[in-house]
N, C-alpha and C positions, 0 to 999 in steps of 0.2 A: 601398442600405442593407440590411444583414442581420438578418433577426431569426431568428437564431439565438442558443439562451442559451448562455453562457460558460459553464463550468465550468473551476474550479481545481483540476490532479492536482500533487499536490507529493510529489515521491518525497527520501528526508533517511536520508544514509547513516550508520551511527553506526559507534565500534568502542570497546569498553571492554578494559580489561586488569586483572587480578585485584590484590591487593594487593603481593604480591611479585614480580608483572611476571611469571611462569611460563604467566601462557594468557592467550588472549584470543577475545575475542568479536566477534561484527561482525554486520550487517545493515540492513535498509533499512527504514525507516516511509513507510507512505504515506495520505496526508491527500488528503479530497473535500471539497472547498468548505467547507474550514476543520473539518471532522468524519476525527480519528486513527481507523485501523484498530487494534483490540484487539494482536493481534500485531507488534511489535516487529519481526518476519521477514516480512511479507506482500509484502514487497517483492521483496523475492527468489523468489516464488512467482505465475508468470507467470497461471494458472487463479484462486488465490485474488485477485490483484488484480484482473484483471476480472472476475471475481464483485463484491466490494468497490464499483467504480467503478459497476458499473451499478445494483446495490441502492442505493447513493448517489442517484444519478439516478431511481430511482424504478422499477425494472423488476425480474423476477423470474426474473434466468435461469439457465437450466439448460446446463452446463457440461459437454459429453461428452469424455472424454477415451480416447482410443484407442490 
């Protein structure tokens, strides 16, 4: 038996196109145990989502990128 807690990552890929079909838009939303990330793109952004997923879970981390 595991007691490990679950957590649900749901990554939800959109793409919208403008009125007259000339541009479009796209990206990913990603949702922690049923709570959406503000940005619409955070999906696509490998640092902001795990930022995202561990503040979700409760942690405060710091993100160094090189």
């Amino acid at each position: 038996m595991s007691d490990k807690k679950e957590v649900v990552i749901t990554f939800t890929a959109w793409t919208s196109h403008c009125a007259d079909g000339c541009c479009t838009d796209y990206g990913t939303e990603l949702t922690v145990n049923g709570i959406k990330a503000e940005s619409p793109y955070i999906g696509d952004n490998v640092a902001q989502s795990i930022e995202f997923v561990l503040q979700q879970l409760g942690y405060a981390p710091i993100i160094n990128k090189e």
